[in-house]
FIGU-94122 format. One line per 10 residues: number of its first residue (from 1); for each residue x, y, z of N, C-alpha, C. Coordinates in Angstrom, 3 decimals, decimal comma. Layout:
NUM> X:Y:Z:X:Y:Z:X:Y:Z | ... .
//
This chain:
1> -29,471:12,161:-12,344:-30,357:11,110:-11,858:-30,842:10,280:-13,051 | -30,660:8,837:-12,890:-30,762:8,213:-13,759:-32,369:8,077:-13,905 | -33,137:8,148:-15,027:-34,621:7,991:-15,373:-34,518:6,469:-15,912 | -35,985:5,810:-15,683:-36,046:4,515:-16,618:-35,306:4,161:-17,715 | -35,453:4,892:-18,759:-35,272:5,187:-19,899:-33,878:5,074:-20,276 | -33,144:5,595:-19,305:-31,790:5,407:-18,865:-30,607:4,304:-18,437 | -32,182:3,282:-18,053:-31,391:2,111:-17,097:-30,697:1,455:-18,065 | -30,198:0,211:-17,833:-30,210:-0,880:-19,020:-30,871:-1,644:-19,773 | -31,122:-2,260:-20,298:-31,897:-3,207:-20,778:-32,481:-3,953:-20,007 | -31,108:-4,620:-19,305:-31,471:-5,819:-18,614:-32,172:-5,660:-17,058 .
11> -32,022:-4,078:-16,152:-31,650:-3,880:-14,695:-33,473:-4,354:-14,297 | -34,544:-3,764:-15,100:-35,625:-3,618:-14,881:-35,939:-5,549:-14,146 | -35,828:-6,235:-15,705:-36,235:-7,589:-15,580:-35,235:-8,164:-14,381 | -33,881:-8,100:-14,222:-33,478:-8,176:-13,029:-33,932:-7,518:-11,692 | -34,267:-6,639:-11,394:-34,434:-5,974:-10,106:-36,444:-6,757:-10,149 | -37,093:-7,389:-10,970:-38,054:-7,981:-10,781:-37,717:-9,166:-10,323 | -37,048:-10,079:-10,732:-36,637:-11,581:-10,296:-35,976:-11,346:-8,563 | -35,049:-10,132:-8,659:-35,008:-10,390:-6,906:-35,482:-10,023:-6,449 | -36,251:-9,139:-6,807:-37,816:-8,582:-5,932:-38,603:-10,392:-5,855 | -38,737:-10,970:-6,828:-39,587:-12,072:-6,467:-38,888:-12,895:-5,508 .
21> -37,706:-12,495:-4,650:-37,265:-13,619:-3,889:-38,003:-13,826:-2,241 | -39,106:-12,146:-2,187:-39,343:-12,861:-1,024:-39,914:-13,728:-0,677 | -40,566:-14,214:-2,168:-41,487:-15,455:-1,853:-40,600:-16,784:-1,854 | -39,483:-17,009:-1,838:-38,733:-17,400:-0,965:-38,489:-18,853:-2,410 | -38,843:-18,942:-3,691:-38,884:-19,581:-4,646:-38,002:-19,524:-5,335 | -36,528:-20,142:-4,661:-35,400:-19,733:-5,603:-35,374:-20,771:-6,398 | -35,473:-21,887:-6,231:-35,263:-22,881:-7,739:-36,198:-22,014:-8,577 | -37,350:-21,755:-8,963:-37,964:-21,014:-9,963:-37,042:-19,821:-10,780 | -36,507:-18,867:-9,496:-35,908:-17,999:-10,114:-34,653:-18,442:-10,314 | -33,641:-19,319:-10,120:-32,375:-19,266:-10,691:-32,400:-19,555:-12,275 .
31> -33,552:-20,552:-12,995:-33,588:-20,306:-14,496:-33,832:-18,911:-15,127 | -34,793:-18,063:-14,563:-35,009:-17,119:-15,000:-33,443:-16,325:-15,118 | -32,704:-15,634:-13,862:-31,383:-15,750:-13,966:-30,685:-16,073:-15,196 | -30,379:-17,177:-15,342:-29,608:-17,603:-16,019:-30,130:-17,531:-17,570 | -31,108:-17,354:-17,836:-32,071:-17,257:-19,192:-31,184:-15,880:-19,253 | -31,723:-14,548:-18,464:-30,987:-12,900:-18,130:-29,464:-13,185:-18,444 | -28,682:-14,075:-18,038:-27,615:-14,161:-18,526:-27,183:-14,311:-19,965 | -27,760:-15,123:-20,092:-27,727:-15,730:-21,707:-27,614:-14,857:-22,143 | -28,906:-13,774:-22,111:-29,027:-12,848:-22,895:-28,137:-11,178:-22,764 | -27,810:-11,190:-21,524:-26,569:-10,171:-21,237:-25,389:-10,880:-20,258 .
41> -24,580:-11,444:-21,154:-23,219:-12,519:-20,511:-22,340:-11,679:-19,998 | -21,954:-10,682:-20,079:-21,460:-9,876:-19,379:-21,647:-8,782:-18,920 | -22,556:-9,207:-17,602:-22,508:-7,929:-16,455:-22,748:-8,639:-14,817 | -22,022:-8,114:-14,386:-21,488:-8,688:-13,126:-22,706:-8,652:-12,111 | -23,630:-7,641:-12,327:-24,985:-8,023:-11,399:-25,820:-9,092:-11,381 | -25,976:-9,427:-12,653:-26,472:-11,027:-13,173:-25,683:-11,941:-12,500 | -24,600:-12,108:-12,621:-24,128:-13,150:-12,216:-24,168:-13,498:-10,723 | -23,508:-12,236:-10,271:-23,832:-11,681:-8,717:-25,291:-12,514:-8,173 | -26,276:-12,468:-8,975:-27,693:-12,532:-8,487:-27,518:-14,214:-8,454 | -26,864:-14,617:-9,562:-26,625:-16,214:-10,137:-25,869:-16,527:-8,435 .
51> -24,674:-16,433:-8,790:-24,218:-16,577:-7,628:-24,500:-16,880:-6,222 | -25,534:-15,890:-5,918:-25,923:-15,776:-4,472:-27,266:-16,755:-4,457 | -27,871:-16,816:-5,880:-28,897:-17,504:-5,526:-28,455:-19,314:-5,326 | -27,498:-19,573:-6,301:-26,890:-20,775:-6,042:-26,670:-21,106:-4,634 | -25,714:-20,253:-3,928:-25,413:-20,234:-2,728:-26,618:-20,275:-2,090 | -27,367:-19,930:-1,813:-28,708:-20,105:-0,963:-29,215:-21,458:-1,040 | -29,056:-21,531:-2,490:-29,470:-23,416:-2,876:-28,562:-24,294:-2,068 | -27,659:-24,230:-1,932:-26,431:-24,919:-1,244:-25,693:-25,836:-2,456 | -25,889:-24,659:-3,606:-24,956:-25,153:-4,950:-24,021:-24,892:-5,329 | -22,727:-24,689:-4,179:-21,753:-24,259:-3,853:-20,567:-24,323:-5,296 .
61> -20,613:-25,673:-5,850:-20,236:-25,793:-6,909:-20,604:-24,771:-8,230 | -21,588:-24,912:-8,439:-22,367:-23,861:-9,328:-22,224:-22,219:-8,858 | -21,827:-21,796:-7,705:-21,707:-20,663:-7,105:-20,586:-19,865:-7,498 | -19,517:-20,774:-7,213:-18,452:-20,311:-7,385:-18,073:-19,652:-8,876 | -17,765:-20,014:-9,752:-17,443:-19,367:-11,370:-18,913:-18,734:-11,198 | -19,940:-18,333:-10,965:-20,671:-17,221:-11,087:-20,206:-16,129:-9,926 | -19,638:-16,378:-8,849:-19,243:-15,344:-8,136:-17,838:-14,767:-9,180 | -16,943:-15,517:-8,980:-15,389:-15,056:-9,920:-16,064:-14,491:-11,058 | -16,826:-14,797:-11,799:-17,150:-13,925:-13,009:-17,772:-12,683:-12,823 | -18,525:-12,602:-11,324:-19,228:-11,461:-10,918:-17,883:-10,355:-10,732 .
71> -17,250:-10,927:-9,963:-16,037:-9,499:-9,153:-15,504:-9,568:-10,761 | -14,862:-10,582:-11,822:-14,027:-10,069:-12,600:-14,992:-8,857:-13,863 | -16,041:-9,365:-13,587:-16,555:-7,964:-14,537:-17,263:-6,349:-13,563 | -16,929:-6,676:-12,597:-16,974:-5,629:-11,903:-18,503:-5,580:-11,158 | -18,962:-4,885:-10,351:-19,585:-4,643:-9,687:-19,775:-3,149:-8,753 | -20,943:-2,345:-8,377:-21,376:-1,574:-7,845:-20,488:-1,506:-6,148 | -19,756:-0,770:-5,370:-19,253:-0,911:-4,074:-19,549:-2,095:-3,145 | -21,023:-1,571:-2,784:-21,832:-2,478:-1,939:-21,672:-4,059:-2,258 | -22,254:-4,301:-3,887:-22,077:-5,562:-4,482:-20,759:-6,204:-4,241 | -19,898:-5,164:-4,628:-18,558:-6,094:-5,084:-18,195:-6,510:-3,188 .
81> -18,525:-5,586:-2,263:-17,968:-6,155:-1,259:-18,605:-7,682:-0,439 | -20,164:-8,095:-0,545:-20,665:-8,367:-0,300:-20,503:-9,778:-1,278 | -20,269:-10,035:-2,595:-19,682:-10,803:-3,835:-18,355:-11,596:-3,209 | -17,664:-10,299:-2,303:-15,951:-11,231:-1,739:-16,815:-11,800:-0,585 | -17,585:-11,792:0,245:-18,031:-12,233:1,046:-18,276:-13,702:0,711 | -19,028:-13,422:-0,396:-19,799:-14,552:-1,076:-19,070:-15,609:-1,727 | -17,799:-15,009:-2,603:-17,116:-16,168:-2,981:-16,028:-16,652:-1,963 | -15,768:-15,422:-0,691:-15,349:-16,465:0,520:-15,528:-17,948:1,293 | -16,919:-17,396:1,489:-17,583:-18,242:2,352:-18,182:-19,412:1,261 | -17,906:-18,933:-0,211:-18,280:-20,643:-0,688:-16,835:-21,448:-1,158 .
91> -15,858:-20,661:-1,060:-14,689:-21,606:-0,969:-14,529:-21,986:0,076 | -14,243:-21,794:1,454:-14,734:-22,081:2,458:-15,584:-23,383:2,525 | -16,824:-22,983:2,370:-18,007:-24,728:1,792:-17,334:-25,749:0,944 | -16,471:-25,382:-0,105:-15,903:-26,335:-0,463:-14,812:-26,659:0,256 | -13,964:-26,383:0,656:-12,837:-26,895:1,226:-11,616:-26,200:1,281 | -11,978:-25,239:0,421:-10,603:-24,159:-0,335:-10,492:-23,361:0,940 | -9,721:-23,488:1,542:-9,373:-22,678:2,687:-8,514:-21,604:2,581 | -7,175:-21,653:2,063:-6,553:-20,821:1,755:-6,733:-20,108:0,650 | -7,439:-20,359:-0,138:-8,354:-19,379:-1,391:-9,143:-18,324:-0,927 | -9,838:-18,981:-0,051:-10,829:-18,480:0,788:-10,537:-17,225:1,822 .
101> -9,545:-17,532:2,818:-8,446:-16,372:3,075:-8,058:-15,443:2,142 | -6,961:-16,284:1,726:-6,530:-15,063:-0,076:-7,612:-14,252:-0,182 | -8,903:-14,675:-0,813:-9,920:-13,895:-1,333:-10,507:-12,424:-0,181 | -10,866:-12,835:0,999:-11,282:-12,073:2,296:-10,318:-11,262:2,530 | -9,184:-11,557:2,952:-7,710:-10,731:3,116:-7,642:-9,766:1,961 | -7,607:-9,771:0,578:-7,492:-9,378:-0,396:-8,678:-8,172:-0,658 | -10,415:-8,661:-0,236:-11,392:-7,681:-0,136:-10,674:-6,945:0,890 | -10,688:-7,074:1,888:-10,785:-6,330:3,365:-9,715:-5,240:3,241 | -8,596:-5,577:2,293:-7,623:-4,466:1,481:-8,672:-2,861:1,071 | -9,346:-3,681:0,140:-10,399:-2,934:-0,489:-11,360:-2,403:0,197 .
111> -11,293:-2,846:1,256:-12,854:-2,095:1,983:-12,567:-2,679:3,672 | -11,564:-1,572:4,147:-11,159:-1,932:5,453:-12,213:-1,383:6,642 | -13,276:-0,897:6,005:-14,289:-0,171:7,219:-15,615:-1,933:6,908 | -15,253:-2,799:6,643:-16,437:-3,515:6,080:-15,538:-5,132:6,809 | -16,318:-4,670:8,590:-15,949:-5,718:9,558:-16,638:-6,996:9,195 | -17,859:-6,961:8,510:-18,056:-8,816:8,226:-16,952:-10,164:7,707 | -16,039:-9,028:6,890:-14,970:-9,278:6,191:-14,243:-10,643:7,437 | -13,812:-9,824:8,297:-13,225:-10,264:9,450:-13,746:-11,161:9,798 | -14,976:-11,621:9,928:-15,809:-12,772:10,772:-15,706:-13,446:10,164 | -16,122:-13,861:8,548:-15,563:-14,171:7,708:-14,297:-15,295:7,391 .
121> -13,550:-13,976:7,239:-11,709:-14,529:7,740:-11,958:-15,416:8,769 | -12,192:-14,997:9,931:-12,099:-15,585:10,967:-13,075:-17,016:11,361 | -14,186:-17,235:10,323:-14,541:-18,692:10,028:-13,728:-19,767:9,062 | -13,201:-18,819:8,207:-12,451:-19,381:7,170:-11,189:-19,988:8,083 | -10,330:-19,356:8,800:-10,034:-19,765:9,859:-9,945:-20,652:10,373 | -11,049:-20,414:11,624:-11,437:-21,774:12,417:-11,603:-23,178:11,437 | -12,164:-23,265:10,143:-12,519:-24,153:9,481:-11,266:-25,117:8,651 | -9,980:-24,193:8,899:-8,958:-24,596:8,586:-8,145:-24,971:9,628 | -8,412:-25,073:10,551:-7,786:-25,554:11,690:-6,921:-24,531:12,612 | -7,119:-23,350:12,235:-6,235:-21,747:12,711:-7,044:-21,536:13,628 .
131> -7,311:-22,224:15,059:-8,430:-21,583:15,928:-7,929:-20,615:16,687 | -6,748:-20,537:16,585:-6,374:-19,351:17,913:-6,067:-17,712:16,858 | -5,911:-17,840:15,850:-5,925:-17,361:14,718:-7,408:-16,613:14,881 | -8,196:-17,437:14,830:-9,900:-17,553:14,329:-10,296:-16,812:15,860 | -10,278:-17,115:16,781:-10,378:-16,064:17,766:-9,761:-14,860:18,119 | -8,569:-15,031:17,959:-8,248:-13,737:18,147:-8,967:-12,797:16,631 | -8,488:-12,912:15,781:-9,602:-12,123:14,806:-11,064:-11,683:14,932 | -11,908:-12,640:15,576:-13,234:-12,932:16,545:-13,427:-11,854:17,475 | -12,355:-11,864:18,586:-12,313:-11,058:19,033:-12,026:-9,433:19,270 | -11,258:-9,751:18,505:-10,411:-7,804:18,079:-11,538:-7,629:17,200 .
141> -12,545:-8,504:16,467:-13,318:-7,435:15,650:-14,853:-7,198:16,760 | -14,407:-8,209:17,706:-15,582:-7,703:18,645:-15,862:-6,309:19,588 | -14,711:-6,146:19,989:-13,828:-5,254:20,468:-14,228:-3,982:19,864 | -13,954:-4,055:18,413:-13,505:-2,681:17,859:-15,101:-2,192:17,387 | -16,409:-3,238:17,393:-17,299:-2,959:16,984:-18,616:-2,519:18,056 | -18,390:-3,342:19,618:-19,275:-3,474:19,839:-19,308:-1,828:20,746 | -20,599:-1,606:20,895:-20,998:-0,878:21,986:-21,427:-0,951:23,398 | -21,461:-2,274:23,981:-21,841:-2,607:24,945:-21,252:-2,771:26,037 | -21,530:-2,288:27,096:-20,701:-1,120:28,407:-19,844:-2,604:29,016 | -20,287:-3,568:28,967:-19,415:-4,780:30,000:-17,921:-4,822:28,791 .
151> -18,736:-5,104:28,012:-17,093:-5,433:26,629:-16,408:-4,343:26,810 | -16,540:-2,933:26,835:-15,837:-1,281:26,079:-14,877:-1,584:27,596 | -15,678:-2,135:28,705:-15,149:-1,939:30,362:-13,268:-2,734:29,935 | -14,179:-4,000:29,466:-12,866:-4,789:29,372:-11,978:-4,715:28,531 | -12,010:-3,924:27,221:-11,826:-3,835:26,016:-9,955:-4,045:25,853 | -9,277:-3,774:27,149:-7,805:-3,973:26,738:-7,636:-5,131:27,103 | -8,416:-5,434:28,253:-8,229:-7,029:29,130:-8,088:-7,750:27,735 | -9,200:-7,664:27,019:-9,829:-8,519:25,803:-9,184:-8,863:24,705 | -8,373:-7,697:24,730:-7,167:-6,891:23,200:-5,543:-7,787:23,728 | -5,673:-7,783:25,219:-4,604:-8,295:25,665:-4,428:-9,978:25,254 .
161> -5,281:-10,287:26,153:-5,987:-11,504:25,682:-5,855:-12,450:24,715 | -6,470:-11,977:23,596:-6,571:-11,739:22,428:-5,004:-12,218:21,372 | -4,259:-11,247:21,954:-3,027:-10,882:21,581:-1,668:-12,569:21,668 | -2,026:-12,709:23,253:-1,393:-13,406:23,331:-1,677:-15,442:22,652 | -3,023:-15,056:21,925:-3,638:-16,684:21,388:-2,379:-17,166:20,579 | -2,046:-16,217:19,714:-1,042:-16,092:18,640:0,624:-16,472:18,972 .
//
């Protein structure tokens, strides 16, 4: 068990800045961020934090090379899956559609129990003009997730369905 003393340098002053996000003041904190960077340029949680906070800004531009730098220096499970999410859905915002795929297709390799992946895909999708594509994906991940007695009733009707968009 890791003690304080133990952490990094940097995790403390980081895990304070996103603790300060519920006050909902991200222009404030993305300098702070990026100051944390400066000073530790390579570690993928920083950037991660860079990243997502951009994205919240709707600084899609600025998002992106802080996400790619996040996954290429690695990241914690949770992070790194949640990071492909992230640099999905902001290629996606820009226009990169088939990057955007590539990237989701490529996580969902990596972490096939981690259905957001799919919805995901399946906006990236629709946004590229693949709507029957984009539903059926939509759907089979509705299917395979939900619990609710009218859907489970129909669940092959749905799969059938589904099947034939393609």
């Amino acid at each position: 068990m890791e003690t304080p003393t133990d952490l990094p340098a940097w995790k403390e002053e980081l895990d304070a800045i996103v603790g300060a996000r519920a006050h909902g003041q991200f222009n404030q904190l993305l300098p702070r961020l990026q100051d944390l960077d400066a000073r530790h340029p390579n570690v993928g949680e920083i950037a991660y934090q860079i990243a997502w906070t951009c994205d919240t800004l709707g600084r899609h531009e600025q998002a992106l090379p802080a996400y790619e730098k996040a996954v290429a220096l690695g990241l914690p499970p949770n992070e790194l899956s949640n990071a492909y999410v992230g640099l999905g859905s902001t290629l996606r915002a820009l226009g990169r559609f088939d990057r955007s795929a590539e990237v989701l297709r490529a996580a969902k390799l990596q972490f096939p129990d981690n259905r957001e992946l799919d919805v995901f895909l399946a906006l990236t999708l629709h946004a590229a003009g693949q709507h029957a594509a984009a539903l059926q994906l939509a759907l089979e991940t509705l299917i395979d997730t939900t619990e609710d007695p009218g859907l489970t009733a129909y669940g092959r009707a749905i799969r059938h369905a589904a099947a034939k968009l393609s």
